[in-house]
N, CA, C and O atoms as CSV, one atom per row, in Angstrom:
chain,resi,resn,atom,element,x,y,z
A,1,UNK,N,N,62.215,62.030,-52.234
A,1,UNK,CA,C,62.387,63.444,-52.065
A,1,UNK,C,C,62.207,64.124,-53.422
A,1,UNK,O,O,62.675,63.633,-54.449
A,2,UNK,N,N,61.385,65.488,-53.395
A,2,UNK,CA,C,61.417,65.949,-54.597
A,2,UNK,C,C,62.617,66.759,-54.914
A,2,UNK,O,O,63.449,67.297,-54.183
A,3,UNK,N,N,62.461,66.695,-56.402
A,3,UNK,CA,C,64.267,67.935,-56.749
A,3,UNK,C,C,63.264,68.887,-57.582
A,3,UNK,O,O,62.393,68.505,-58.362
A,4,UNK,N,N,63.533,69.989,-57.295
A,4,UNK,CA,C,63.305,71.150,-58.414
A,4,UNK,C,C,64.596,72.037,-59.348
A,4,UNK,O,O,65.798,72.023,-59.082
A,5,UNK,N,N,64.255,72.409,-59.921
A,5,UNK,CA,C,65.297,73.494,-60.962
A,5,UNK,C,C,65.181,74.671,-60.377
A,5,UNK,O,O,64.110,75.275,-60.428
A,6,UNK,N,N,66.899,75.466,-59.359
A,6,UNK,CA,C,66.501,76.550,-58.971
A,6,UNK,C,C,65.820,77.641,-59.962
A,6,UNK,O,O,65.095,78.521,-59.500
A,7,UNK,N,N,66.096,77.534,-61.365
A,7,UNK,CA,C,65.306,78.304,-62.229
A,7,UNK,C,C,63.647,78.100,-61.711
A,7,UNK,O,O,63.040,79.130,-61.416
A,8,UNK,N,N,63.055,77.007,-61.624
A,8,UNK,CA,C,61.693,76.403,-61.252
A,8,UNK,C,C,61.317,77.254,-60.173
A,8,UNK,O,O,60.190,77.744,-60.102
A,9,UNK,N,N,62.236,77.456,-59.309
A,9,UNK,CA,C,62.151,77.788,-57.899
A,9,UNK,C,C,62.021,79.559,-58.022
A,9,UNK,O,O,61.495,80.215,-57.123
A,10,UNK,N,N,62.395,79.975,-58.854
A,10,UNK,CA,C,62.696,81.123,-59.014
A,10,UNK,C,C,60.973,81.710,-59.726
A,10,UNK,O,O,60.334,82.536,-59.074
A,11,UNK,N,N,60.536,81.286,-60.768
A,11,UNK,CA,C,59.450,81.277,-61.465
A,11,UNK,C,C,57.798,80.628,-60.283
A,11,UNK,O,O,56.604,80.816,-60.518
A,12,UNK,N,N,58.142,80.231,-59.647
A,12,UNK,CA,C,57.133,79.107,-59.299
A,12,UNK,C,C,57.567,79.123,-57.941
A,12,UNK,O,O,57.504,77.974,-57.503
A,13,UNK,N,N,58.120,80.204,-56.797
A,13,UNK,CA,C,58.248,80.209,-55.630
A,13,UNK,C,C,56.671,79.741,-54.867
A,13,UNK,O,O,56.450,78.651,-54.340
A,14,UNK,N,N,56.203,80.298,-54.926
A,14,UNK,CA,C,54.656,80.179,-54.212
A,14,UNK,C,C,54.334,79.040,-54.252
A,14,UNK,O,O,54.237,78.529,-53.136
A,15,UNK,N,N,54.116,78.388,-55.097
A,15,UNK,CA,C,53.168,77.313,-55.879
A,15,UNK,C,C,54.362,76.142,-54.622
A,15,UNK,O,O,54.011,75.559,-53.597
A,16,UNK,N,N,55.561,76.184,-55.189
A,16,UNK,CA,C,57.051,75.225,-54.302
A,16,UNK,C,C,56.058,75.130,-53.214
A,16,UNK,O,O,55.125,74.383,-52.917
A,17,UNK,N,N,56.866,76.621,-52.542
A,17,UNK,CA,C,56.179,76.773,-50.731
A,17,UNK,C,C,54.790,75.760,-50.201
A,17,UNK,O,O,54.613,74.902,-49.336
A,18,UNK,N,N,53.904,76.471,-51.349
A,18,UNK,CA,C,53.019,75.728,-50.987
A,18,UNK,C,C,52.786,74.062,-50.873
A,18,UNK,O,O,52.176,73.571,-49.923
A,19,UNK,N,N,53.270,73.375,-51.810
A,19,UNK,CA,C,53.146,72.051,-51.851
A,19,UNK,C,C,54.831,71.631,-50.932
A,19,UNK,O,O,55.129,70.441,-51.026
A,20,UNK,N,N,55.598,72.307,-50.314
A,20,UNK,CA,C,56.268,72.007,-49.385
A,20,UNK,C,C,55.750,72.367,-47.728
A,20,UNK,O,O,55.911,71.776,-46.660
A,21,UNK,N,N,55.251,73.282,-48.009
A,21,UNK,CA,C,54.046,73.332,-46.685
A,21,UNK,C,C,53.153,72.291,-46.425
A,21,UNK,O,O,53.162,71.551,-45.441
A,22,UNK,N,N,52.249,72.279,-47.533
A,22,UNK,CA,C,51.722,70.678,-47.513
A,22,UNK,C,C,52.170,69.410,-47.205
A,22,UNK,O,O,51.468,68.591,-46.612
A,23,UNK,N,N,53.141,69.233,-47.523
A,23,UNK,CA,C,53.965,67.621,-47.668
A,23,UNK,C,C,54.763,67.364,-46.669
A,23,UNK,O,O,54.846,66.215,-46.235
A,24,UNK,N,N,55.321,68.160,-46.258
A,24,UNK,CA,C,56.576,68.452,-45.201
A,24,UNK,C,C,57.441,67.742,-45.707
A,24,UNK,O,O,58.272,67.311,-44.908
A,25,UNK,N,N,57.600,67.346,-47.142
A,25,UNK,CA,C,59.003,66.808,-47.652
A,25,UNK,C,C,59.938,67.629,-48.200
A,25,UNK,O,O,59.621,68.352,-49.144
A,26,UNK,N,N,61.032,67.632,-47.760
A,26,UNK,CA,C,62.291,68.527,-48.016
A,26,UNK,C,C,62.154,68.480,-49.888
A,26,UNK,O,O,61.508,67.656,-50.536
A,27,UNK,N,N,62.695,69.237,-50.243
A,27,UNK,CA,C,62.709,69.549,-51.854
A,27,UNK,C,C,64.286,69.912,-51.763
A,27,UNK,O,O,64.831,70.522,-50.843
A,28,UNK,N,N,64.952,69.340,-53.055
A,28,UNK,CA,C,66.552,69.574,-53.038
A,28,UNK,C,C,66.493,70.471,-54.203
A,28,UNK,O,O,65.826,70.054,-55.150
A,29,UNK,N,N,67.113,71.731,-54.335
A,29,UNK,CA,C,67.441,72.350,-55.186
A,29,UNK,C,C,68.394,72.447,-56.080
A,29,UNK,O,O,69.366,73.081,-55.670
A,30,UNK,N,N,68.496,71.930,-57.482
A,30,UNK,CA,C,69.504,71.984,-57.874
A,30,UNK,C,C,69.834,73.292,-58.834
A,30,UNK,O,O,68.987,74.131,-59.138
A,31,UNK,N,N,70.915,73.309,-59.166
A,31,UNK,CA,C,71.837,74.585,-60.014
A,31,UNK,C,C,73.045,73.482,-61.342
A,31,UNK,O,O,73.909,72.620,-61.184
A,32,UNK,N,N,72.630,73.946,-62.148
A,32,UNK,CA,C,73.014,73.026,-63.382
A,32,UNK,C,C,73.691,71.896,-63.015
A,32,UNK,O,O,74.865,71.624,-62.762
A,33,UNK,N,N,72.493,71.218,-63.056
A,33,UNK,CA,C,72.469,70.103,-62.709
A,33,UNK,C,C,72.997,69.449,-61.400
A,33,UNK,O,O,73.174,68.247,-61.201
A,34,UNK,N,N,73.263,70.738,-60.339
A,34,UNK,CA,C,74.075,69.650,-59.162
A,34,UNK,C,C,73.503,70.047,-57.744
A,34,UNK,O,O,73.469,71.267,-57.586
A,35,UNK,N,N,73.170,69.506,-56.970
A,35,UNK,CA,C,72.725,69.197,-55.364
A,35,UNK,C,C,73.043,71.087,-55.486
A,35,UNK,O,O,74.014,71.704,-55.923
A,36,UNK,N,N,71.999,71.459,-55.003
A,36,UNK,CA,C,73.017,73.226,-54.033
A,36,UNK,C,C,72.173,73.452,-53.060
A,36,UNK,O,O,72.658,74.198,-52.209
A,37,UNK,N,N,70.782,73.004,-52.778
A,37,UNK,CA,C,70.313,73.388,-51.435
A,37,UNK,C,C,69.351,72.574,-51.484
A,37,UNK,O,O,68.989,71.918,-52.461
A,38,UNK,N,N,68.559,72.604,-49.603
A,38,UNK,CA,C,67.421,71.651,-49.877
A,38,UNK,C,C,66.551,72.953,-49.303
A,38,UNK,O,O,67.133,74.025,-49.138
A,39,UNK,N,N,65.178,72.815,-49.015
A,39,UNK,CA,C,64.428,73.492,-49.232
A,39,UNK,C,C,63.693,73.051,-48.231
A,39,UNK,O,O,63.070,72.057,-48.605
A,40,UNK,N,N,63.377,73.443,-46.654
A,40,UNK,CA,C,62.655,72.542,-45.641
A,40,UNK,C,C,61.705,73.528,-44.850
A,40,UNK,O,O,61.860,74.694,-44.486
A,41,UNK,N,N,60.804,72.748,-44.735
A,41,UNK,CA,C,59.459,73.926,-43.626
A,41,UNK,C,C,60.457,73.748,-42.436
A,41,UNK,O,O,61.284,72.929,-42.037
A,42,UNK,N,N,59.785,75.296,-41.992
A,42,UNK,CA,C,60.130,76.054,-41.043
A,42,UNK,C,C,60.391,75.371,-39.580
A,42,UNK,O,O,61.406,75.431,-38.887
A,43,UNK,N,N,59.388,74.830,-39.378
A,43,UNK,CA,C,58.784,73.924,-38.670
A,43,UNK,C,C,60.214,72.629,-38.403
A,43,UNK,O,O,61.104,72.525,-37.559
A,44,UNK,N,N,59.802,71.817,-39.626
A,44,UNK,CA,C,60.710,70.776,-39.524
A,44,UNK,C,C,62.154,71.087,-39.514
A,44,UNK,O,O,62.917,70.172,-39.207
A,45,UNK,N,N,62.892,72.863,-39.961
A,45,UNK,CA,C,63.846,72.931,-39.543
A,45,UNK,C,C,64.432,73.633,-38.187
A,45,UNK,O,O,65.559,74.008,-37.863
A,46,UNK,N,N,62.932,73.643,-37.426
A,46,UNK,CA,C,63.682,73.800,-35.679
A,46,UNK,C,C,63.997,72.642,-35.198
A,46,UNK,O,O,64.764,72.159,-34.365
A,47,UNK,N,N,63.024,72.248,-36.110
A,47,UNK,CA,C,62.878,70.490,-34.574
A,47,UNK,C,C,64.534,69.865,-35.141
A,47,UNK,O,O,65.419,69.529,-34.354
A,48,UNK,N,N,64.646,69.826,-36.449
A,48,UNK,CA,C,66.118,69.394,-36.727
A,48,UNK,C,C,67.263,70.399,-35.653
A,48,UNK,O,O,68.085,69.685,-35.079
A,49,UNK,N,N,67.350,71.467,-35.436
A,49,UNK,CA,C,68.480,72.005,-34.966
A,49,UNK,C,C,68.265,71.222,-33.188
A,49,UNK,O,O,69.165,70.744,-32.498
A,50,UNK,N,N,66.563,71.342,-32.797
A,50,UNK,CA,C,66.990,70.944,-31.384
A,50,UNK,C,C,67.421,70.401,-31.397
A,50,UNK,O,O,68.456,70.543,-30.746
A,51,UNK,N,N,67.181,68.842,-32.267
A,51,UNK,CA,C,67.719,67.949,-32.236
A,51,UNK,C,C,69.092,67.718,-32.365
A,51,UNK,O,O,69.907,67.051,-31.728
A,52,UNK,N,N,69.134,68.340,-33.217
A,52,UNK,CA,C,71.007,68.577,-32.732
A,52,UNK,C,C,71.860,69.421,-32.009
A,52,UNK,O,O,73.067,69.472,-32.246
A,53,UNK,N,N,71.358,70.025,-31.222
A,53,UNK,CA,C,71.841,70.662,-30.182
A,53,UNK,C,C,71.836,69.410,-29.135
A,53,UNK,O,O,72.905,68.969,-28.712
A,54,UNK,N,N,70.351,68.755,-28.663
A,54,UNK,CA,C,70.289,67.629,-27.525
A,54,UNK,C,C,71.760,66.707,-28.419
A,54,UNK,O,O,72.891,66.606,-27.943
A,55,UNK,N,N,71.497,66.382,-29.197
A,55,UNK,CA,C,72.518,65.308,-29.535
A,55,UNK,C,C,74.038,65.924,-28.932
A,55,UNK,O,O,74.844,65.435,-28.141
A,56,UNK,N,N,74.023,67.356,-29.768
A,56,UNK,CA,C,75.623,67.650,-29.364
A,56,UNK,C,C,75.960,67.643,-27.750
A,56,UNK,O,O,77.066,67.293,-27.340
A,57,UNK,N,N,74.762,68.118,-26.769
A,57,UNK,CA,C,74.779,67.930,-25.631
A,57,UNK,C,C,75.473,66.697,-25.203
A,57,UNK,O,O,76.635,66.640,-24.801
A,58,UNK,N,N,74.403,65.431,-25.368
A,58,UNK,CA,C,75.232,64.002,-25.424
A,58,UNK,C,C,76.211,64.118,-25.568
A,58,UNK,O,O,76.933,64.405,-24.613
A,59,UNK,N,N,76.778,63.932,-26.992
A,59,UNK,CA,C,78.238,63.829,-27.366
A,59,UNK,C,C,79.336,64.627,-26.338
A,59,UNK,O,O,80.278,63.948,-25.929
A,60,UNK,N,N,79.271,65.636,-26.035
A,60,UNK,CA,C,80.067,66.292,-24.751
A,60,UNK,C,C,79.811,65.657,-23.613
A,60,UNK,O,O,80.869,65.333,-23.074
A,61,UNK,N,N,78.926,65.355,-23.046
A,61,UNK,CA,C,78.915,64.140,-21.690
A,61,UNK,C,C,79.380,62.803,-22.290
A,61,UNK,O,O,79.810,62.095,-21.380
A,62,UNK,N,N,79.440,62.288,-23.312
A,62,UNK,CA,C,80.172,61.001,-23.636
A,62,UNK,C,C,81.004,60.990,-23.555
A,62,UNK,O,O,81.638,60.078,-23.024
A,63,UNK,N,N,81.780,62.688,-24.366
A,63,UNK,CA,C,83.202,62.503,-24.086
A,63,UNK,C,C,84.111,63.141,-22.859
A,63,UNK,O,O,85.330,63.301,-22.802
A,64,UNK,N,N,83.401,63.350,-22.201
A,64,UNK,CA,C,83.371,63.878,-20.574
A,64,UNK,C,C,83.729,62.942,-19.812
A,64,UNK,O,O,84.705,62.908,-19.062
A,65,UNK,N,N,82.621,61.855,-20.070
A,65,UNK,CA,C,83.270,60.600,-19.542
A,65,UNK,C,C,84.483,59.766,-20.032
A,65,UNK,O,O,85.216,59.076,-19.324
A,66,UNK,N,N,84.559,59.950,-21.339
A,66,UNK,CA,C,85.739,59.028,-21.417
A,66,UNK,C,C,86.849,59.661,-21.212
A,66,UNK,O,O,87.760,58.961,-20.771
A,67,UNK,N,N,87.074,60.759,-21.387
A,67,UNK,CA,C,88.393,61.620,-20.267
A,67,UNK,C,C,88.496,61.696,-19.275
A,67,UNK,O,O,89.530,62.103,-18.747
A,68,UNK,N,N,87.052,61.189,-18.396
A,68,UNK,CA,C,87.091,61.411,-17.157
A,68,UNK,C,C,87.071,62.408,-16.548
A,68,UNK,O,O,87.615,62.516,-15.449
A,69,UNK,N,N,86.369,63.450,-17.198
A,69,UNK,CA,C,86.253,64.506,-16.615
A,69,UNK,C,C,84.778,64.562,-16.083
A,69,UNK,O,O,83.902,65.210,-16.655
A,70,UNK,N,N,84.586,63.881,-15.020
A,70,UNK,CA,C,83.159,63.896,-14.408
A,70,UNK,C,C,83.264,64.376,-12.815
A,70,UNK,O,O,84.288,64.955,-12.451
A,71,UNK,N,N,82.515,64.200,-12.164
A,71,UNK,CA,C,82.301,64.685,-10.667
A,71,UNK,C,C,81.262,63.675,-10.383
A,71,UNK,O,O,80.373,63.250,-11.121
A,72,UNK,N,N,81.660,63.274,-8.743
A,72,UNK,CA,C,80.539,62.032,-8.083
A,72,UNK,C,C,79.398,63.828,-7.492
A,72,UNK,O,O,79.628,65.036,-7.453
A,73,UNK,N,N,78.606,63.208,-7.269
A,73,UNK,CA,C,77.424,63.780,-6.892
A,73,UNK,C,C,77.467,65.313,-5.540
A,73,UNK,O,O,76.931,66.399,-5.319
A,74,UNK,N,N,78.790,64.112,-4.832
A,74,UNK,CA,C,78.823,65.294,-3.728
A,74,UNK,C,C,79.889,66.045,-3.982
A,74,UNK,O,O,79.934,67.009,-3.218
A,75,UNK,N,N,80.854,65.993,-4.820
A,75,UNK,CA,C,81.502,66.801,-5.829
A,75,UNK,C,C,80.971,67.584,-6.588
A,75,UNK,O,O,81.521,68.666,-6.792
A,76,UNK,N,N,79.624,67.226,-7.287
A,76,UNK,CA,C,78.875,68.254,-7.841
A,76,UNK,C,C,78.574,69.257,-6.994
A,76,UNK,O,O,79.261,70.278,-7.041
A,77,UNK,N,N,77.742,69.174,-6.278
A,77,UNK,CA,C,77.080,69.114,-5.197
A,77,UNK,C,C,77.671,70.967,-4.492
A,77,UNK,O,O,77.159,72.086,-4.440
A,78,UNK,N,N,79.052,70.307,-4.057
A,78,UNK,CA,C,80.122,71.109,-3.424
A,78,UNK,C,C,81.070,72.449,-4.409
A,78,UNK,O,O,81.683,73.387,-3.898
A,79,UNK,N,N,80.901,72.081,-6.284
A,79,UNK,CA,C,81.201,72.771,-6.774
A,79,UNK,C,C,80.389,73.815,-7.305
A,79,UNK,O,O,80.752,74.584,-8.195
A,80,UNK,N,N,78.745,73.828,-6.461
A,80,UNK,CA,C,78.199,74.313,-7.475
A,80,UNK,C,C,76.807,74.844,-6.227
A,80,UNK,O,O,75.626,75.189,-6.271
A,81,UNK,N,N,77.871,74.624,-5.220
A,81,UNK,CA,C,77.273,75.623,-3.600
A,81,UNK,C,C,76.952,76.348,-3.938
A,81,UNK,O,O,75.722,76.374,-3.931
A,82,UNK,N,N,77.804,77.859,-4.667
A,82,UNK,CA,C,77.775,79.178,-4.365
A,82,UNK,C,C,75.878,79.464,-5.422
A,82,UNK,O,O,75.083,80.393,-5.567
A,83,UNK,N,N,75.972,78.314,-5.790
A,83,UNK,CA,C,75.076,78.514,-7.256
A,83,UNK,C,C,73.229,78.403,-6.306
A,83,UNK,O,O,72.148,78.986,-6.384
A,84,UNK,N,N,73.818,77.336,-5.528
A,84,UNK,CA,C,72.126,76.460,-5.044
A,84,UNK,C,C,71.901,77.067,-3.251
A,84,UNK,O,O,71.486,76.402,-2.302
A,85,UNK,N,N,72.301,78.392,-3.261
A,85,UNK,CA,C,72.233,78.771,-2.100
A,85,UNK,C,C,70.900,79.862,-2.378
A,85,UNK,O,O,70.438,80.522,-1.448
């Protein structure tokens, strides 16, 4: 992964963009000397959120099930009449 100097970033925005457009590799920004942001195409930061939205989806039916808070089919089915009419 590349690191730039937010000073760098500040002087040399365009030139960044561009060779992060190109590469599609995240760039980490630092601020004297320490981690403060990363820097990601547009692009690669939707597909990250779907992706974690589907995931968080999962995780709530995992833990759905292990509380047992589920419904058999014709339980679904029956709670969700008023909906499929």
């Amino acid at each position: 992964m590349k690191t730039e100097l937010v000073t760098t970033l500040k002087r040399q925005a365009t030139k960044i963009l561009a060779e992060l457009h190109k590469s599609k590799e995240p760039i980490l920004i630092t601020e004297h000397g320490q981690p403060s942001a990363y820097l990601v195409d547009v692009e690669d930061y939707e597909l990250m959120q779907d992706r974690m939205r589907l995931l968080e989806g999962l995780s709530r039916g995992e833990r759905a099930i292990q509380e047992r808070r589920t419904l058999t089919q014709k339980e679904a089915k029956k709670a969700m009449a008023k909906w499929l009419k």
